[in-house]
Backbone bond lengths (Angstrom), bond angles and torsions (degrees), N, CA, C in turn:
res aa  C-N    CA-C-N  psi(-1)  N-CA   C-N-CA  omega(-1)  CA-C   N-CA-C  phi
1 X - - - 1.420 - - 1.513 111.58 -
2 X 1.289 107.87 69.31 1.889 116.17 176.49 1.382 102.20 -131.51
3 X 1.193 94.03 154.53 1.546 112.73 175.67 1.294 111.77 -70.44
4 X 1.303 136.85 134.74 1.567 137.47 175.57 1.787 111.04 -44.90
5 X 0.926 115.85 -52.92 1.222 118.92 149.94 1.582 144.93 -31.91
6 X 1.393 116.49 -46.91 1.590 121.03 152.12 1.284 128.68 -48.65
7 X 1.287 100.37 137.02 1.864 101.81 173.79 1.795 96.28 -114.83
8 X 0.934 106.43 155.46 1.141 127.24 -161.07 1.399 112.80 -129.81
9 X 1.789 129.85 140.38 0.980 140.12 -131.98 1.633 113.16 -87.34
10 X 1.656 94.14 -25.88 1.669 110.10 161.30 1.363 126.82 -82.96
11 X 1.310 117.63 -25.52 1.330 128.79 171.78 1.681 130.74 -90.31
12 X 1.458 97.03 -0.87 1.416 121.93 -178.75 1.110 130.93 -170.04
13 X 1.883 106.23 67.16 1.793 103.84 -157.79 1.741 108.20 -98.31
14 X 1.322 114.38 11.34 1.396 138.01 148.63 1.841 114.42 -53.32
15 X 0.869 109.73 -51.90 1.410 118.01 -162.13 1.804 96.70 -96.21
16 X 1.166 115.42 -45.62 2.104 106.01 165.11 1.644 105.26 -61.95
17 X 1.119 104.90 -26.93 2.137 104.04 175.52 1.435 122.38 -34.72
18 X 1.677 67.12 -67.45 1.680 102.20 179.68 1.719 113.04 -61.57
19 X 0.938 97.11 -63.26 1.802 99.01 170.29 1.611 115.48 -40.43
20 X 1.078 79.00 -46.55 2.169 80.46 -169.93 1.705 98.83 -68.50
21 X 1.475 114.08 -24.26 1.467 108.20 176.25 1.552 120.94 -62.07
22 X 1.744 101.36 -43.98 1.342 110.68 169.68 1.481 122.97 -52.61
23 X 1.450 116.54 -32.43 1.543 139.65 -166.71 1.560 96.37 -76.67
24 X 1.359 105.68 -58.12 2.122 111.82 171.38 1.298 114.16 -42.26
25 X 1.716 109.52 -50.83 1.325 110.06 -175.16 1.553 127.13 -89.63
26 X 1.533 104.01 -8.67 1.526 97.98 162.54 1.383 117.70 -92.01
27 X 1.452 106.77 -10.40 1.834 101.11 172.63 1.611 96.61 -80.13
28 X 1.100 136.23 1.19 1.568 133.76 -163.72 1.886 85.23 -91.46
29 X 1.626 114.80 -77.38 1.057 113.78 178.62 1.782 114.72 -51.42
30 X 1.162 140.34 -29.98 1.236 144.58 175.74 1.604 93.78 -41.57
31 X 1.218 114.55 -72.94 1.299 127.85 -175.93 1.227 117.40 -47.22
32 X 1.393 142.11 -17.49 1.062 154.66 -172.58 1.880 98.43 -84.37
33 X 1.118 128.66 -19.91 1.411 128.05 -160.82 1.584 103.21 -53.29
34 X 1.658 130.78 -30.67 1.469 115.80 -157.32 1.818 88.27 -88.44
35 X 1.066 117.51 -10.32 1.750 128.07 -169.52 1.698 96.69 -81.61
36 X 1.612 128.46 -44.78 0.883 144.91 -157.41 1.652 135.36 -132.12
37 X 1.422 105.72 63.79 1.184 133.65 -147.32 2.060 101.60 -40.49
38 X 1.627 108.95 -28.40 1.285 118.44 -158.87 1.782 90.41 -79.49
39 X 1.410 120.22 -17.55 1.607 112.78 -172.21 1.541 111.99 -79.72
40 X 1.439 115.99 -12.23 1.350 135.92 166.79 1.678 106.34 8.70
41 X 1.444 83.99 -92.46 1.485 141.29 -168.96 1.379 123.45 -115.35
42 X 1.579 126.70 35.56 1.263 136.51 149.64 1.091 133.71 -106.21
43 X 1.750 105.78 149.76 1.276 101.62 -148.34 1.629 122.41 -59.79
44 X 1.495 107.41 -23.54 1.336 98.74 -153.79 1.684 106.99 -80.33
45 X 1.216 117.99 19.28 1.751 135.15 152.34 1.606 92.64 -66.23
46 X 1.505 151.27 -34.36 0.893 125.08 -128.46 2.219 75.98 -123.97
47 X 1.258 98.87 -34.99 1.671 91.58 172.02 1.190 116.85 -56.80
48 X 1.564 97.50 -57.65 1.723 94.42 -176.73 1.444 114.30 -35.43
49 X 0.973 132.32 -70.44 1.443 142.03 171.77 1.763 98.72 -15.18
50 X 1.556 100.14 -73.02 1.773 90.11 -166.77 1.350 102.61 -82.65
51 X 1.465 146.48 22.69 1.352 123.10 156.78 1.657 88.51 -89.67
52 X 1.288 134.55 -49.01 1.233 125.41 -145.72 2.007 104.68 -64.21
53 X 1.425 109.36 -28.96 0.927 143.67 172.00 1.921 117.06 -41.82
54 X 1.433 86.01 -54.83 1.943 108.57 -169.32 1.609 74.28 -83.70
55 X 1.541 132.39 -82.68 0.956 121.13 -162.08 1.672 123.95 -25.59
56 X 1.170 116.65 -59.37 1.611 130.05 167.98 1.416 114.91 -31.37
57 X 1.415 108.09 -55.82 1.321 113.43 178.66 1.248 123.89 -98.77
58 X 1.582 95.45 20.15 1.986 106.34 162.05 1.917 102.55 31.04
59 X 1.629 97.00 71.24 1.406 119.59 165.05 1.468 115.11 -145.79
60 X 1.624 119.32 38.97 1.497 119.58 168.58 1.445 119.76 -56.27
61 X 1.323 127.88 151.06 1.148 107.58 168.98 1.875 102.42 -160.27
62 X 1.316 113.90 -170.39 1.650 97.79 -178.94 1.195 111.77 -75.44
63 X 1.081 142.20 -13.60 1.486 142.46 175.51 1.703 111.68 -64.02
64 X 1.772 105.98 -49.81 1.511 106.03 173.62 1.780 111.30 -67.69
65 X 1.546 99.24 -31.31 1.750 77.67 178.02 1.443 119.35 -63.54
66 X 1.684 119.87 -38.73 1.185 128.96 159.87 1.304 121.77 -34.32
67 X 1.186 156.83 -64.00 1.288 150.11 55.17 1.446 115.06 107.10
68 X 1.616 84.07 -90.86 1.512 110.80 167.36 0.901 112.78 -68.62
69 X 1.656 141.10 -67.42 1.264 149.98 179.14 2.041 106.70 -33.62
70 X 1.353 121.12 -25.70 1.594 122.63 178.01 1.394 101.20 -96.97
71 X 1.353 127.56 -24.54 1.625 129.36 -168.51 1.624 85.05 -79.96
72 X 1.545 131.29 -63.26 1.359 125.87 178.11 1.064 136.27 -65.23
73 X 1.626 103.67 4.99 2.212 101.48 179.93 1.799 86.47 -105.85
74 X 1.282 122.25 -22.20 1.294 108.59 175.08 1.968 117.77 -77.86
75 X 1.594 104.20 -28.88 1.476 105.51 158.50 1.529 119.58 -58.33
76 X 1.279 120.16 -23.90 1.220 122.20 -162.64 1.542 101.07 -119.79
77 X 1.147 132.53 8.99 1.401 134.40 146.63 1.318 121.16 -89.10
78 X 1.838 108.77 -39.45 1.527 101.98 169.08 1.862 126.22 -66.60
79 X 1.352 91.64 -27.80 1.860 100.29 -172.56 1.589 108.54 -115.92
80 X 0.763 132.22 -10.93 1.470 134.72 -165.59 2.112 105.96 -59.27
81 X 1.481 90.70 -32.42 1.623 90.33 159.99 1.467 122.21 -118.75
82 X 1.209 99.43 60.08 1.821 105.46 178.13 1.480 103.24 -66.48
83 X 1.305 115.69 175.94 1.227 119.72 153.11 1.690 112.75 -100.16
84 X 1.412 107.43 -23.85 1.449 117.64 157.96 1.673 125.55 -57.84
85 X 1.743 95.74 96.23 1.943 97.84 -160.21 1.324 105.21 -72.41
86 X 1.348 119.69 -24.54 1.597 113.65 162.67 1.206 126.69 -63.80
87 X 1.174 140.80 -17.01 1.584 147.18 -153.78 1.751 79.02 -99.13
88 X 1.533 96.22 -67.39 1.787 115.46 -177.19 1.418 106.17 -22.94
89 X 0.622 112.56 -53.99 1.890 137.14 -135.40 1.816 88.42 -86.71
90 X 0.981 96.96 -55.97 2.304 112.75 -175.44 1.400 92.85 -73.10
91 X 0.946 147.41 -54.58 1.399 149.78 175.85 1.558 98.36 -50.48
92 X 1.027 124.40 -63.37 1.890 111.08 -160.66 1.392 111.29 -84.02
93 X 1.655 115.97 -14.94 1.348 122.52 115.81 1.976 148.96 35.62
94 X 1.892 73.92 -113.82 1.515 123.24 153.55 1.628 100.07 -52.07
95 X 1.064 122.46 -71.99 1.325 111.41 -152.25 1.390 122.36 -90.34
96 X 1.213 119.40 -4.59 1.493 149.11 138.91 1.380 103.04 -26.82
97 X 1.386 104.66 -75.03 1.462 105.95 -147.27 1.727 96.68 -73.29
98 X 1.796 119.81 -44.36 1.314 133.86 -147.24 1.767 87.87 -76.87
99 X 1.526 124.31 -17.92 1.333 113.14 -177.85 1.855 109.69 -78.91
100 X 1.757 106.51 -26.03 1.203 129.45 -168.07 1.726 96.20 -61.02
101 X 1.203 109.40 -51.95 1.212 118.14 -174.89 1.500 131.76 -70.93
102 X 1.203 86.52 -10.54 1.594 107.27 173.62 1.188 115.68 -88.07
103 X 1.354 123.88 -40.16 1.389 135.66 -177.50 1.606 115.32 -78.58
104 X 1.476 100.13 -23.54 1.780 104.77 -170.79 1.237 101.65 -85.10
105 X 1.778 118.89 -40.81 1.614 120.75 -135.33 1.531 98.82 -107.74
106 X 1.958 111.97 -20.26 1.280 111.16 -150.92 1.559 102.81 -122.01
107 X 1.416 111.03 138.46 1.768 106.09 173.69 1.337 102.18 -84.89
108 X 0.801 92.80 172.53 1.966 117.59 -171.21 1.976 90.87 -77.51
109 X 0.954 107.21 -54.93 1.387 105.01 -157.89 1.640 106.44 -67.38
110 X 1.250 111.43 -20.16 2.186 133.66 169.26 1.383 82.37 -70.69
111 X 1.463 133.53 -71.58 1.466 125.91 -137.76 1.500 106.20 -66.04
112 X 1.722 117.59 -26.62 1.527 143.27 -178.57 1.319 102.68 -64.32
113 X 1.286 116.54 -75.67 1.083 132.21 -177.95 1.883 123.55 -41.35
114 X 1.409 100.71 -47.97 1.599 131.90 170.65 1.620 110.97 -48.64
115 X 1.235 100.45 -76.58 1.644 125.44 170.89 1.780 115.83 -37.34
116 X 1.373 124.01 -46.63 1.300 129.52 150.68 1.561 133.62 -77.33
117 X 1.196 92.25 -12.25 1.989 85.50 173.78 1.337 103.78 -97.05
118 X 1.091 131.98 -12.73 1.731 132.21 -117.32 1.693 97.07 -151.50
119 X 1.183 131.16 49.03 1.855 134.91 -169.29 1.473 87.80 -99.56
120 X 1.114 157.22 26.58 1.397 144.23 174.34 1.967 103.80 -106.08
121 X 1.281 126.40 165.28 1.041 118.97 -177.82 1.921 94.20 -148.77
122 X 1.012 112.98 -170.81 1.501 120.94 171.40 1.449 107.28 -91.73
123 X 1.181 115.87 -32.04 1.516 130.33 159.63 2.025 95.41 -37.55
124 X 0.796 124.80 -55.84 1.844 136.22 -152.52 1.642 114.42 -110.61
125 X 1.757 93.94 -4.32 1.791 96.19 168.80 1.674 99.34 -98.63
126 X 1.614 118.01 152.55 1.483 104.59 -168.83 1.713 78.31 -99.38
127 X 1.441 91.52 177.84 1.807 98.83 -177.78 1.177 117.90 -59.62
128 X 1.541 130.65 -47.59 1.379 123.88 172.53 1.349 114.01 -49.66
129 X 1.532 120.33 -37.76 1.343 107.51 -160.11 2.237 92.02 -62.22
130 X 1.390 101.71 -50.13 1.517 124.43 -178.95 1.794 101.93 -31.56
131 X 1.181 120.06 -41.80 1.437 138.18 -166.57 1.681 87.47 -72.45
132 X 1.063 110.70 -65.88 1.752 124.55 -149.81 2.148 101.39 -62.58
133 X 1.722 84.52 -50.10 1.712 82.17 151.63 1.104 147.42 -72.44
134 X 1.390 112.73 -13.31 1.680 111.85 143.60 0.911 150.64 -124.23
135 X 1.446 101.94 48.50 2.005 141.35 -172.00 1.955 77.88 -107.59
136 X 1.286 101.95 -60.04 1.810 110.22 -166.99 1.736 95.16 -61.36
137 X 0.682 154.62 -63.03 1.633 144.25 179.42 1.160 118.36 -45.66
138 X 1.378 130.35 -13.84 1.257 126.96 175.17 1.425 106.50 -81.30
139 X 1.139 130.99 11.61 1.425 104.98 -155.11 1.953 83.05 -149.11
């Protein structure tokens, strides 16, 4: 019972690797928040949560790499010129790997397709809505 679309953790334990790397390295920058007053209150505190989340319940699919890949060009537009070389450094990172994954897992004609249906980010969901989507996954 998967979507044609899902990859799955036995059939692609390359691509959960990689994810869990992203998951290491955004709890790395997470941690950085008392260093980095702007990590406060950004969103991608609020992704981490739902990739670490999908990951758990081994339901990736091209939509989350999509997903991810917009949650990390906006991490990497806000910090990518820190003066903080550690934040820097986990960020180019991050977006290393989340571009890797884009290129391996995703066709061009998904990434086309994705990119025009799909302009919303976690950045642009308010928290309740964020809550209500993961009240609905439990079930």
């Amino acid at each position: 019972m998967f979507k044609k679309n899902e990859y799955l953790k036995e059939t692609h334990p390359e691509l959960y690797e990689k994810i869990k790397k992203i998951i290491d390295y955004l709890d790395e920058i997470i941690s950085l928040e008392p260093e980095v007053a702007k990590l406060k209150d950004h969103p991608i505190k609020d992704w981490h949560k739902y990739l670490f989340s999908d990951i758990y319940y081994d339901i990736i699919n091209k939509a989350h790499l999509m997903m991810n890949d917009k949650e990390v060009s906006e991490l990497f537009d806000d910090f990518s010129k820190s003066k903080n070389a550690k934040l820097k450094n986990l960020v180019l990172k991050v977006k290393k790997i989340s571009d890797e994954l884009v290129e391996d897992y995703v066709e061009t004609e998904f990434k086309e397709s994705y990119l025009k249906s799909h302009l919303s980010t976690a950045k642009n969901i308010n928290r309740d809505e964020i809550k209500n989507i993961r009240f609905m996954k439990d079930f």
